[in-house]
C-alpha positions in Angstrom: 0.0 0.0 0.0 1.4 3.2 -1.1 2.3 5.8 1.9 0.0 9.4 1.9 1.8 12.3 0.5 4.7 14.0 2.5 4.4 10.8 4.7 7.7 9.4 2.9 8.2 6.1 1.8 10.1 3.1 1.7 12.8 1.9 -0.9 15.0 -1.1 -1.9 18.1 -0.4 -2.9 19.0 -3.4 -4.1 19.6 -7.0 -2.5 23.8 -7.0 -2.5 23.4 -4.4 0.0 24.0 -5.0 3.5 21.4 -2.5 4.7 18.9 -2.3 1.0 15.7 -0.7 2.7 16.1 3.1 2.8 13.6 4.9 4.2 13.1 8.6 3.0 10.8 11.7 2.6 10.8 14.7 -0.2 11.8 18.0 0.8 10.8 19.5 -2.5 10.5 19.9 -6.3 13.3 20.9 -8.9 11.7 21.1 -12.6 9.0 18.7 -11.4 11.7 16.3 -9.9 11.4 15.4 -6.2 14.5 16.1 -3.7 14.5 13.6 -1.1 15.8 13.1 2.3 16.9 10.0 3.0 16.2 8.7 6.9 18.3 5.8 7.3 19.2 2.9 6.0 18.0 -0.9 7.2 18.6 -4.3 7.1 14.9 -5.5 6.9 12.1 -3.9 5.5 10.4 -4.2 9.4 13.0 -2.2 10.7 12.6 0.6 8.0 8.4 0.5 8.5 9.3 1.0 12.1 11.7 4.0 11.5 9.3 5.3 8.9 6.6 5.4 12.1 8.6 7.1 14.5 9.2 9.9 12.2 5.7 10.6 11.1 5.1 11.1 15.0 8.5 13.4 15.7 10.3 14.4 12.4 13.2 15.8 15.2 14.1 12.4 15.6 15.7 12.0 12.4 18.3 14.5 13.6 18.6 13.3 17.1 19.2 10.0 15.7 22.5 10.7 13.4 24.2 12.7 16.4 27.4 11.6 16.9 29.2 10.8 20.4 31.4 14.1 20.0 28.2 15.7 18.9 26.3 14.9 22.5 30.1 16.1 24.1 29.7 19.2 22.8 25.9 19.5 23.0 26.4 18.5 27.2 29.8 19.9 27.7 29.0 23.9 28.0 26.7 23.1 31.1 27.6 19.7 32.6 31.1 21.1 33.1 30.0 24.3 34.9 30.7 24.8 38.8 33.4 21.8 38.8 36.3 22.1 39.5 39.2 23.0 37.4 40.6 19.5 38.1 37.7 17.7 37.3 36.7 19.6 34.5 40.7 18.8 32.7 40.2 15.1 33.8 36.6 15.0 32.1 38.0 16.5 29.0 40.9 14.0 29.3 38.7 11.1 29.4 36.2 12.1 26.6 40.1 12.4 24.9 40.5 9.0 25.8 37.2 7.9 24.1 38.3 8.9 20.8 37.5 5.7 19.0 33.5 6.8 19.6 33.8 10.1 19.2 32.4 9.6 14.8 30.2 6.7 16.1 26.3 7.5 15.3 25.1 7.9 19.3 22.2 5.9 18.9 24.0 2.8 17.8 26.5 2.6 20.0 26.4 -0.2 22.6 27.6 -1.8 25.9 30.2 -4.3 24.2 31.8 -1.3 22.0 32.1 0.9 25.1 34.0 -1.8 27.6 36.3 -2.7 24.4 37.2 1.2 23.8 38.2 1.4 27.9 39.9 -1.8 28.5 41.7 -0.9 25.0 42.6 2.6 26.3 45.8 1.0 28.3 44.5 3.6 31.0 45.2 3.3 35.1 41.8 3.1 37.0 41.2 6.3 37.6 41.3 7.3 33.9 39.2 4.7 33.2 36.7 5.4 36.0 36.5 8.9 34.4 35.8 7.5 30.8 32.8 5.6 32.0 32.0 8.9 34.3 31.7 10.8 30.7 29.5 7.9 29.1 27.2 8.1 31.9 26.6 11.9 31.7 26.3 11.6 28.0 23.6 8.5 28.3 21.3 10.6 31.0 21.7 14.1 28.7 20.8 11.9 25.9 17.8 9.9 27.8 16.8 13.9 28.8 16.6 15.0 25.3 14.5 11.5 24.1 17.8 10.7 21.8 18.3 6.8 23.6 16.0 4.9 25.8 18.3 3.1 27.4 22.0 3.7 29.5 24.4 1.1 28.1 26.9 2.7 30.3 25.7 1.5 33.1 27.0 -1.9 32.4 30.6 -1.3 31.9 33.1 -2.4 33.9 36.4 -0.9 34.9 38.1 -3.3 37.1 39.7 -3.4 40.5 42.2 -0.2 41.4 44.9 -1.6 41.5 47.3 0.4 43.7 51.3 0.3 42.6 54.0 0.7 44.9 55.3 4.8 45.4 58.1 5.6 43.6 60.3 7.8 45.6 63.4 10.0 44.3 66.3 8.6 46.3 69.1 10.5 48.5 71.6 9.9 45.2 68.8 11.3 43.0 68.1 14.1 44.7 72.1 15.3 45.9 72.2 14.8 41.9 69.7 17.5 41.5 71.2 19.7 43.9 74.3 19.5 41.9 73.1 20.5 38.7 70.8 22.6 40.0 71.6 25.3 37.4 69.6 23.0 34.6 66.4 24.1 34.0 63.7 23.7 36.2 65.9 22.0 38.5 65.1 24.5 41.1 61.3 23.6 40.4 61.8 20.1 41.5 63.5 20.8 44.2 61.2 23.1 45.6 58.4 20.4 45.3 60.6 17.4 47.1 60.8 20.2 49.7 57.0 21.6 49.5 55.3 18.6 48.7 53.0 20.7 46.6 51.2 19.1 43.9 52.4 20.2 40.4 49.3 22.2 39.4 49.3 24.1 43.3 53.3 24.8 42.5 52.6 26.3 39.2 49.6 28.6 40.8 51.6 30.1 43.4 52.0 34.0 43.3 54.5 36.5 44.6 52.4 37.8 47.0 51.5 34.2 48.6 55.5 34.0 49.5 56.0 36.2 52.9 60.2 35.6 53.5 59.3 37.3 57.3 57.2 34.4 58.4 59.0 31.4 55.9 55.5 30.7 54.8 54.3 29.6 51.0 50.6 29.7 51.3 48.8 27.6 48.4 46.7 24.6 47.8 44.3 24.1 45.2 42.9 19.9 45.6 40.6 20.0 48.4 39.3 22.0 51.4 42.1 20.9 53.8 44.6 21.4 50.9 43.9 24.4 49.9 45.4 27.5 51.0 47.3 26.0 53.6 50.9 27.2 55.1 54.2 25.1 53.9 57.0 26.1 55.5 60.7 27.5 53.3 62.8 24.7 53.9 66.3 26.5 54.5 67.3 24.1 51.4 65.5 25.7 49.2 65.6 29.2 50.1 67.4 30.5 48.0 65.2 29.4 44.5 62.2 30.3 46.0 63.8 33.6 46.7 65.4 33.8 43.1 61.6 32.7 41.5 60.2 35.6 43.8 63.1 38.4 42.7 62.5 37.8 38.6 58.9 38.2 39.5 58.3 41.8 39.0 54.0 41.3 39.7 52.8 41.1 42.9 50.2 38.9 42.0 52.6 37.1 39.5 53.2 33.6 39.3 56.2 32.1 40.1 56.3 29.8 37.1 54.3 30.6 34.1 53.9 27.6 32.5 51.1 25.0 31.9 50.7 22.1 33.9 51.7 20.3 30.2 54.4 22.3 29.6 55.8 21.6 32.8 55.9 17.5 32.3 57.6 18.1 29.1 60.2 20.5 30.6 60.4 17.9 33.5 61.2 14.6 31.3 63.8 16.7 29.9 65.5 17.4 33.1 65.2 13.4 34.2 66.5 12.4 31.0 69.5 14.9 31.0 70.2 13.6 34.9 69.4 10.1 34.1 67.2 10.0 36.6 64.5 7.1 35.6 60.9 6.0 36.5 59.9 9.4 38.1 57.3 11.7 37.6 56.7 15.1 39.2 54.1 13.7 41.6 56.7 11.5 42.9 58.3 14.5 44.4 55.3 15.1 46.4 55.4 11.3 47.7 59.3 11.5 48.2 58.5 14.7 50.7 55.9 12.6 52.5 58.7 9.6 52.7 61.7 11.8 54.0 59.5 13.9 56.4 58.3 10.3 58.0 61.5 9.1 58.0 63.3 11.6 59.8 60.6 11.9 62.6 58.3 14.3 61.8 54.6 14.2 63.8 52.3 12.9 61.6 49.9 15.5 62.4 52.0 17.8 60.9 52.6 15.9 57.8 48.9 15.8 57.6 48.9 19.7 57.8 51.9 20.2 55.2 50.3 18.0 52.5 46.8 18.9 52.7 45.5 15.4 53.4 41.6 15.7 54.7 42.3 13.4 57.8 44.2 16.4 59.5 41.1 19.3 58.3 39.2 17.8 60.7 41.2 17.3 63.2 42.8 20.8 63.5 39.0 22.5 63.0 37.8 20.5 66.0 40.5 19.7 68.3 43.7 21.8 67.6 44.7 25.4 66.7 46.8 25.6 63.5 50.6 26.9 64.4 52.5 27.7 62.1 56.0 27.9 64.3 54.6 24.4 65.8 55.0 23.3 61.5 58.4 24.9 61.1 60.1 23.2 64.1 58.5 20.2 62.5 60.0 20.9 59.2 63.4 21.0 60.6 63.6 17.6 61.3 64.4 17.3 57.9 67.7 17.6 56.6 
């Protein structure tokens, strides 16, 4: 039975294609020839009545149907980013990075199986991969919001146990190598985090003005409520490149360090590669600080205090009064 005009209609393409039954309306006339829009493309001529259907009821869902993975990214991304934090918005954008295998894939056909084989082929740690199935799961309930899918296939994928590998730590040789060379550049940086045990990204976001020589204080922090703005102590060791970092800075609200938290990797590897210092990355500084200040006797609470850790926030907010002199005397346990 032949469709009512403007309802479109229902072709075969021929039987030596995989998917013959088109299914298309006209959007117009050209010298008394119709222009057509082609709908999709099926396998059976069921599945092409059925698409026909849900078009006549909501035309929109011919274009909500061919949106792409990336397409629903940049559809959610504007407001499901908004009000996190800078962290968490990079490591979003990192995952969706790490999905690139979907990002072309036609939303709507996408399934379970396709998403755990583009994570456990991402050769990710478990945090990365917690992330990627974080993304897929906003992206399904935006998509569920909008009538695009009917169903969360991400709620099925699996990411595995977290697997937690051993610290690595700078050694004593390692770091007196540092000290030696530390005219190279950015050796002064990494020595000022194995003496901070600031995170990289709270480092590269300290200003002129949060250095104050009279008290020996760096205030920063960026990761958490107990980490953030919190009072590290000048280890006399590194004195004198925090105070060289402070004297080229000619801005009081001036960084220290202007570059990017990318930047600063690459600059890094450089430096470990020149020192032939192996297996390290710049967080390990911040692990190294934790080792050395436990191993030469430092109270944990302080520790606690020094690295930001949440355990200590509320401890010093219901039980203690910060001191900073109490944190220095700490610090100089350290040689």
């Amino acid at each position: 039975m032949k469709n009512a005009n403007g309802t479109g209609g229902i072709v075969n393409l021929g039987k030596h294609r995989r998917k013959p039954y088109a299914v298309r309306v006209t959007q117009g006339w050209i010298d008394g020839k119709q222009l057509y829009q082609y709908i999709g493309y099926y396998a059976t001529r069921k599945e092409a009545q059925k698409a026909l259907a849900e078009y006549t009821v909501d035309p929109h869902l011919v274009v909500k149907s061919k949106l792409t993975f990336a397409d629903l990214w940049n559809d959610w991304s504007p407001g499901g980013l908004k009000g996190l934090s800078l962290q968490t918005h990079d490591s979003y954008r990192a995952a969706f990075a790490n999905l690139a295998p979907l990002h072309n894939r036609q939303f709507t056909e996408i399934r379970t199986a396709e998403l755990q084989s583009v994570i456990d082929d991402s050769g990710k740690g478990y945090s990365s991969r917690t992330n990627m199935k974080v993304v897929c799961s906003y992206l399904y309930k935006y998509a569920i919001q909008n009538d695009i899918v009917q169903r969360d296939y991400s709620q099925y994928i699996r990411v595995g146990k977290n697997e937690k590998k051993e610290k690595t730590i700078f050694t004593d040789i390692e770091i007196q190598r540092l000290f030696e060379n530390d005219t190279l550049p950015y050796a002064d940086t990494v020595l000022i985090l194995l003496y901070t045990g600031f995170r990289v990204q709270e480092f590269l976001n300290i200003r002129k003005c949060d250095v104050d020589f009279n008290t020996g204080i760096i205030t920063g922090g960026l990761k958490t409520e107990a980490g953030r703005d919190r009072a590290v102590p000048i280890h006399p060791k590194i004195i004198k490149y925090v105070k060289a970092r402070y004297d080229a800075c000619t801005e009081p609200f001036g960084k220290l360090t202007h570059v990017s938290q990318t930047n600063y990797r690459k600059h890094f590897d450089e430096l470990m590669t020149e020192l032939d210092i192996t297996g390290k990355t710049p967080h390990c500084t911040r692990h190294t600080f934790a080792t050395i200040m436990g191993r030469e006797g430092v109270d944990a609470l302080a520790i606690t205090q020094i690295l930001g850790h949440s355990n200590y926030n509320f401890t010093v907010k219901n039980y203690t009064h910060t001191d900073v002199n109490y944190l220095t005397e700490q610090l100089k346990k350290v040689n």
